[in-house]
N, C-alpha and C positions, 0 to 999 in steps of 0.2 A: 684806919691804918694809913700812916703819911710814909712817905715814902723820899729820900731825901728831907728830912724833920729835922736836919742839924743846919742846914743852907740858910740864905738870904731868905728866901722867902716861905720854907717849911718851918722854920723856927716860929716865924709869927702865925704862921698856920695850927702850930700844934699849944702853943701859947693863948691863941685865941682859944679853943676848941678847950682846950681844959679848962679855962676862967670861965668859959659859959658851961660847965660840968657835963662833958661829956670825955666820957673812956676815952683816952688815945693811947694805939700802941705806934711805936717809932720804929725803922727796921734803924737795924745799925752795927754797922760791920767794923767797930773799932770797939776799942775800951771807952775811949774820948770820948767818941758819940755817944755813946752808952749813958755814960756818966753824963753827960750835958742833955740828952733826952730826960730820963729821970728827974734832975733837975729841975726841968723844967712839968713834971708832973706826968710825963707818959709809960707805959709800959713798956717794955722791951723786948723786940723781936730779934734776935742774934742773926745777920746775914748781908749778902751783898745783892745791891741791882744787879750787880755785871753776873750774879748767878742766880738767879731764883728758885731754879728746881726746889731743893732742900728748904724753903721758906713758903713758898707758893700756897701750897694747903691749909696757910694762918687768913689766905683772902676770902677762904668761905664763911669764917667767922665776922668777917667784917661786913658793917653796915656802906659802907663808903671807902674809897682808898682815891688819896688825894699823889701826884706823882708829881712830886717837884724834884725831882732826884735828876740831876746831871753833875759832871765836874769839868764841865768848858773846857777838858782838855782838848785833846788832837784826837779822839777815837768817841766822843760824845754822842754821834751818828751811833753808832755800831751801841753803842751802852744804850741808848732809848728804843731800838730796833729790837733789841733781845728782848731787854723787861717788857715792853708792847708785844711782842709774838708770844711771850709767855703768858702774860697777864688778862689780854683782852678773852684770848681764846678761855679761861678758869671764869673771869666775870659772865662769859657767855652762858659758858655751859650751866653756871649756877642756878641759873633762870629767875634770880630772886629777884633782877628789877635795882640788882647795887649800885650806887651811883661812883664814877668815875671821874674826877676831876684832873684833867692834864692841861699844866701849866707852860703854856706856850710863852709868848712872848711879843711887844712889837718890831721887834726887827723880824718879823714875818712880812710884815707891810711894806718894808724897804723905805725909803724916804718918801715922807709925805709931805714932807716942805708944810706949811700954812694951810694943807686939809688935814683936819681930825678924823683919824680911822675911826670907823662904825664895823658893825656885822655884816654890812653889805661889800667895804670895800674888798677888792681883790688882793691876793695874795701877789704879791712880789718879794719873796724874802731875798734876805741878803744870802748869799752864794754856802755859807757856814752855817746855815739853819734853815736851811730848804727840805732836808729829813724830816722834819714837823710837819711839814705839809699834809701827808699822805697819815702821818700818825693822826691831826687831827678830823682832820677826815671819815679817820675808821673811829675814830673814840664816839665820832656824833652818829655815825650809822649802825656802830654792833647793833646785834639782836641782843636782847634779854640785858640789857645796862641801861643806864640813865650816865649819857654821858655830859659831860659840861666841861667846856674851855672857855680858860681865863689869860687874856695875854697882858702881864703884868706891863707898865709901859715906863716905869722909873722907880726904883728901888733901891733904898738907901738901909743901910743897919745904922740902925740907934749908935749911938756916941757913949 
């Protein structure tokens, strides 16, 4: 289940994931999306991040659910915070062991100037994505997931 699968970087996620033949469903809370998930080979989950309730009980069929879903506006905070209190708490209770991929970012690091972030280095993010923090955090310690962060560090769409 990819989650944000029409973005920068869920698009080549759910792109990837079908060429290598595996099932993807796409949430998507438009026509647009819809059509442009499909398109691209996945199934369709009708719904929004900013509401899970109504869509939530499709994550226990999932082997995986990758969370690339933001939209950088002004309220990004508050849309990652709901989908994470809704989502982590269903992955837990599953107890299946589902793995969870949430896509962080380097502007978690804040400027590194001429050192290369690793997994060791500390968190400094910049003042607009400091909400991550604590998200990833919880994504590596739930019980009963298999969590994994990935902090994309330069991202371009194809031309």
């Amino acid at each position: 289940l990819v989650l944000g699968g029409t973005g920068s970087i869920g698009s080549a996620v759910v792109a990837g994931l079908v060429r290598r033949g595996h099932a993807v469903t796409g949430l998507a809370r438009s026509d647009a999306s819809a059509r442009r998930l499909a398109a691209m080979g996945a199934e369709i989950l009708p719904g929004d991040a900013r509401a899970p309730e109504p869509w939530l009980p499709e994550v226990d069929r999932a082997d995986a659910v990758v969370h690339a879903a933001t939209d950088f506006g002004s309220d990004m905070a508050g849309l990652d915070r709901g989908l994470m209190g809704a989502l982590l708490p269903r992955l837990s209770a599953n107890a299946r062991g589902q793995a969870l991929l949430y896509t962080g970012g380097c502007w978690l690091y804040g400027a590194t100037c001429d050192t290369a972030a690793t997994e060791e280095t500390p968190f400094y993010p910049l003042p607009a994505f400091a909400f991550m923090v604590p998200a990833v955090r919880r994504v590596l310690t739930e019980p009963g997931i298999r969590g994994v962060v990935v902090h994309p560090a330069m991202v371009f769409e194809g031309v």
